[in-house]
C-alpha positions in Angstrom: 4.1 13.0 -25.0 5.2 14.4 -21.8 1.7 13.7 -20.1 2.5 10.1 -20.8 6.1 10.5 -19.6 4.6 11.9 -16.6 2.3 9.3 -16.2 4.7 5.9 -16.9 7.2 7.5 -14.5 4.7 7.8 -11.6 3.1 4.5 -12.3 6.9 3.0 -12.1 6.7 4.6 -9.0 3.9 3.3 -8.0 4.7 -0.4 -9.2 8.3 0.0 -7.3 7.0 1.0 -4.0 3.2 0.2 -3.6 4.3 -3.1 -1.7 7.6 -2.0 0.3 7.1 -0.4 3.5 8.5 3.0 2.2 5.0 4.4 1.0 4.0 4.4 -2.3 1.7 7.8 -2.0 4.8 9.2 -0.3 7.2 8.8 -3.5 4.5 9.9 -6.2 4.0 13.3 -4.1 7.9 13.9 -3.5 8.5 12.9 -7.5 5.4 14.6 -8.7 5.9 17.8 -6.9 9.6 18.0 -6.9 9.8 17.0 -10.8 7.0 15.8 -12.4 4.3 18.6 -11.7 0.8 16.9 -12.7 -0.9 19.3 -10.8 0.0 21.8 -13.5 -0.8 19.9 -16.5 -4.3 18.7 -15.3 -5.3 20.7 -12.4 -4.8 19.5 -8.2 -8.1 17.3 -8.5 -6.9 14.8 -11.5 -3.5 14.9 -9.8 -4.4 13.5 -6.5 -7.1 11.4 -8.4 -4.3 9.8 -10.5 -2.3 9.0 -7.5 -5.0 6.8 -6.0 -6.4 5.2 -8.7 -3.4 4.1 -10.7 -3.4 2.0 -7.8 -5.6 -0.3 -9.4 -2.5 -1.3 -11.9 -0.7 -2.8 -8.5 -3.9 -4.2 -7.3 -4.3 -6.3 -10.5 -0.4 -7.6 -10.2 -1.6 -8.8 -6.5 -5.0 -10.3 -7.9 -2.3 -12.1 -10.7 0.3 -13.6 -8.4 -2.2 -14.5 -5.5 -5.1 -16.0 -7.7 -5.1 -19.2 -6.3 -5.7 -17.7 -2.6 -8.2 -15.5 -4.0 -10.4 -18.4 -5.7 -9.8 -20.3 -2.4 -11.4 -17.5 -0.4 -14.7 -17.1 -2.3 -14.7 -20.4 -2.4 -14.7 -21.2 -5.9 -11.3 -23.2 -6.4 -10.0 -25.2 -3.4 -5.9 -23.9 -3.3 -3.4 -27.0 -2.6 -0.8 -26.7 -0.4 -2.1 -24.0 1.9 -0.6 -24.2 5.9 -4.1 -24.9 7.4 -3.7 -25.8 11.0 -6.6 -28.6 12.5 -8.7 -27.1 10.1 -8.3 -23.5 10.3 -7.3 -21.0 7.1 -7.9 -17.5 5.9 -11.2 -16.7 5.3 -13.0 -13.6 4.3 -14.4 -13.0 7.7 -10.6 -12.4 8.8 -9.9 -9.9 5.9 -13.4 -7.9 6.6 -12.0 -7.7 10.2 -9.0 -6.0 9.1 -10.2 -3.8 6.7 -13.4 -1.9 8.7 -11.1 0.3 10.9 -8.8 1.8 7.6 -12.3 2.1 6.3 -14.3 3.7 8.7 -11.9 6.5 9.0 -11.0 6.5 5.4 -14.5 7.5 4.9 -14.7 10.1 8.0 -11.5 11.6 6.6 -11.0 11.3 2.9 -11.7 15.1 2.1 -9.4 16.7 4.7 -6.6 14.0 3.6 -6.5 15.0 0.7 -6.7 18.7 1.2 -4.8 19.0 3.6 -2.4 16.1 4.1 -1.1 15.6 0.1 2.1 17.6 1.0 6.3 16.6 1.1 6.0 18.4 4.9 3.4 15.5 5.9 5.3 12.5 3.9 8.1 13.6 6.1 6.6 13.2 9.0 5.1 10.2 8.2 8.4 8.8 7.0 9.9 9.3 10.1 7.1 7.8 12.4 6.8 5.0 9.9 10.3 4.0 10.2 10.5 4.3 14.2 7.2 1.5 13.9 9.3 -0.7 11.1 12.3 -0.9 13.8 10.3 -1.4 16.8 8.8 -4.7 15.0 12.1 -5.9 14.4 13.6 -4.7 18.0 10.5 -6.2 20.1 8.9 -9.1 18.4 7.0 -11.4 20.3 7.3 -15.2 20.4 6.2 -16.1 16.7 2.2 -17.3 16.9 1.3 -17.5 13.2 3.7 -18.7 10.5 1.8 -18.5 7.4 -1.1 -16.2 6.2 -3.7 -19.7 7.6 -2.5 -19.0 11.2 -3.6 -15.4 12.0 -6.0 -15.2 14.3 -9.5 -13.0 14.2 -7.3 -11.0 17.0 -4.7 -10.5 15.3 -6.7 -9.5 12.2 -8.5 -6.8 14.4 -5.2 -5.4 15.6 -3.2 -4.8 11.7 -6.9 -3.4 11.1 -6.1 -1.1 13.7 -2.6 -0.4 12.8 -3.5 0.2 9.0 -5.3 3.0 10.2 -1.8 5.0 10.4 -1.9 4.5 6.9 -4.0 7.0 5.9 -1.1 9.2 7.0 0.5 10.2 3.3 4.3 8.7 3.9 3.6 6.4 6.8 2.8 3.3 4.3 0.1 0.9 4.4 2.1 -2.2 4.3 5.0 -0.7 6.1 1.9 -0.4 9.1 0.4 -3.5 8.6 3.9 -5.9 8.0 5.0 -3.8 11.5 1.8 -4.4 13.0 1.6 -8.0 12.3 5.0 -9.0 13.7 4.2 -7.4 16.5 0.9 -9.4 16.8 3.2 -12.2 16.5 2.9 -13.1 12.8 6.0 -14.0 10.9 7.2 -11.7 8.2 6.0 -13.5 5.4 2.3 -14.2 6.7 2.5 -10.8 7.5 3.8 -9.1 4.3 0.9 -12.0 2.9 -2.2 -10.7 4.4 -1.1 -6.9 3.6 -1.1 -7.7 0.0 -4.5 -9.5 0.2 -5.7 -6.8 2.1 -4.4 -4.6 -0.3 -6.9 -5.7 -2.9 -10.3 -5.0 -1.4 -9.2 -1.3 0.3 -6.9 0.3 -2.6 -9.8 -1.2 -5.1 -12.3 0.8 -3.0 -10.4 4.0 -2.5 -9.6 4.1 -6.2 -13.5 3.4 -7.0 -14.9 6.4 -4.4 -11.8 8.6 -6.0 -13.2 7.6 -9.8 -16.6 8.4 -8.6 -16.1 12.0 -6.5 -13.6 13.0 -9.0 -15.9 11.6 -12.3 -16.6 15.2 -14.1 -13.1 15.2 -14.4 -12.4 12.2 -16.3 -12.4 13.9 -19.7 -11.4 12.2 -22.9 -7.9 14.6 -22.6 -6.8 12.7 -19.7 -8.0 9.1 -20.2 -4.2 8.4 -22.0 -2.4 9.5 -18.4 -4.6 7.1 -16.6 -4.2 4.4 -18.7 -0.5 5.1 -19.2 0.1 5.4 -15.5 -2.4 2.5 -14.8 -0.3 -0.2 -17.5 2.8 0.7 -15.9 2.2 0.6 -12.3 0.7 -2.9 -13.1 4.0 -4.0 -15.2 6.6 -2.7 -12.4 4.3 -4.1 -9.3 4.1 -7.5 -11.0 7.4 -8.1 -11.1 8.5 -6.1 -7.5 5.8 -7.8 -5.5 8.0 -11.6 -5.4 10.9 -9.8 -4.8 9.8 -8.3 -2.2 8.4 -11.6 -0.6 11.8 -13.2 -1.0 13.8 -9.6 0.2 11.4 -9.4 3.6 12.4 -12.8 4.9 16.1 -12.1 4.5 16.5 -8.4 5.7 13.4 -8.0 7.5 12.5 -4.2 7.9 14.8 -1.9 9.3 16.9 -1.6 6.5 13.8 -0.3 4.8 13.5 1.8 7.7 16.9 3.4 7.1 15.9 4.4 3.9 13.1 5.9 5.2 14.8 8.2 7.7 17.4 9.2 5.1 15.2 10.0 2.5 13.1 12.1 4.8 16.0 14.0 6.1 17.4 14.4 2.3 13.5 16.4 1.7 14.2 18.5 5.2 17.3 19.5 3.4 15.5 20.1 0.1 12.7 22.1 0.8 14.8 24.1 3.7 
């Protein structure tokens, strides 16, 4: 029982934090290796494989709450009430644009990430940088461009793309990256903090897929319970975080999640000093 323990605690973990800019990877490492310990019940391999594909839990809250938009963008359900400006709305195109550059060096860099970068020293680090980024968006935002998600420009795709990239950084946080890099773009919060969670759905899907398939001899019947476990719990906790959040963004914007950040990380210096 305390394999599933472990793995409903880190999917709540996931489920919290997967859509707040505090990193979601970030969290799981500091609880897991501080607490939880997964790498000593299943071995390092399972334990970083859980962490990514448990992932798929939050994805499938994001493919719940966003269905219409999804249906709209293939094309197969036309979704009322959408912002389009003299024509213009999201369209796959866009989200291709801002996924290649995470992916490119995804791929180029997955091994040494997560050999060498699944460690509380780097999630410091990357909670600091992260949180500078958060507070320069809200300190230096340009004149607002693109009110909803329909606004955003192929540009603008391109340069969150970019941005993301950061990402792959354990402890910087994908949407913390891409919500920053967007208001800087000259997105509002919300069609920012919009596109980051469609986004979200094509990139964590594909990470979690390449991380079932390199990691596939280790998927033994023992440890199919703390994947599901983890995966039913992240989705439970991320389908219920994910509106808040969309309602908390507009109101407090981020460098109160920024704050966090930067205490947190000095509360680990503390810790592992």
């Amino acid at each position: 029982m305390w394999e599933i323990f472990v793995a409903v605690v880190l999917g709540l973990v996931e489920g919290l934090t997967e859509f707040a800019p505090v990193s979601s990877t970030g969290h799981m490492i500091i609880v897991d290796d501080l607490w939880l310990n997964s790498k000593e019940l299943f071995g390092s391999e399972v334990a970083n494989a859980f962490k990514v594909v448990i992932q798929l839990g939050s994805i499938l809250a994001v493919v719940v709450l966003f269905w219409g938009r999804f249906m709209d963008l293939l094309g197969l359900k036309k979704l009322k009430g959408t912002s389009a400006v003299n024509g213009q709305k999201l369209n796959l195109l866009q989200i291709f644009v801002g996924l290649l550059p995470a992916g490119i060096f995804g791929l180029l860099f997955e091994d040494y990430i997560d050999d060498k970068l699944f460690r509380i020293e780097t999630v410091i680090i990357g909670l600091f940088l992260g949180a500078f980024l958060m507070i320069a968006a809200d300190k230096f935002r340009p004149k607002l461009t693109a009110e909803t998600v329909d606004q955003i420009t192929y540009k603008q795709a391109l340069g969150v793309g970019l941005i993301q990239c950061l990402s792959l950084w354990p402890g910087f946080s994908r949407s913390g990256s891409t919500i920053s890099g967007g208001v800087l773009l000259g997105m509002s919060y919300r069609a920012a903090s919009d596109f980051t969670f469609i986004m979200a759905v094509p990139i964590m899907a594909g990470a979690s897929l390449l991380k079932v398939v390199k990691y596939w001899d280790s998927f033994t019947p023992e440890v199919l319970p703390f994947f599901i476990a983890g995966f039913i719990s992240a989705f439970i906790f991320a389908l219920f975080c994910i509106r808040f959040f969309l309602i908390l963004i507009n109101k407090v914007k981020l460098t109160p999640f920024a704050i966090y950040r930067i205490v947190l990380a000095v509360i680990l210096l503390f810790i592992i000093w």
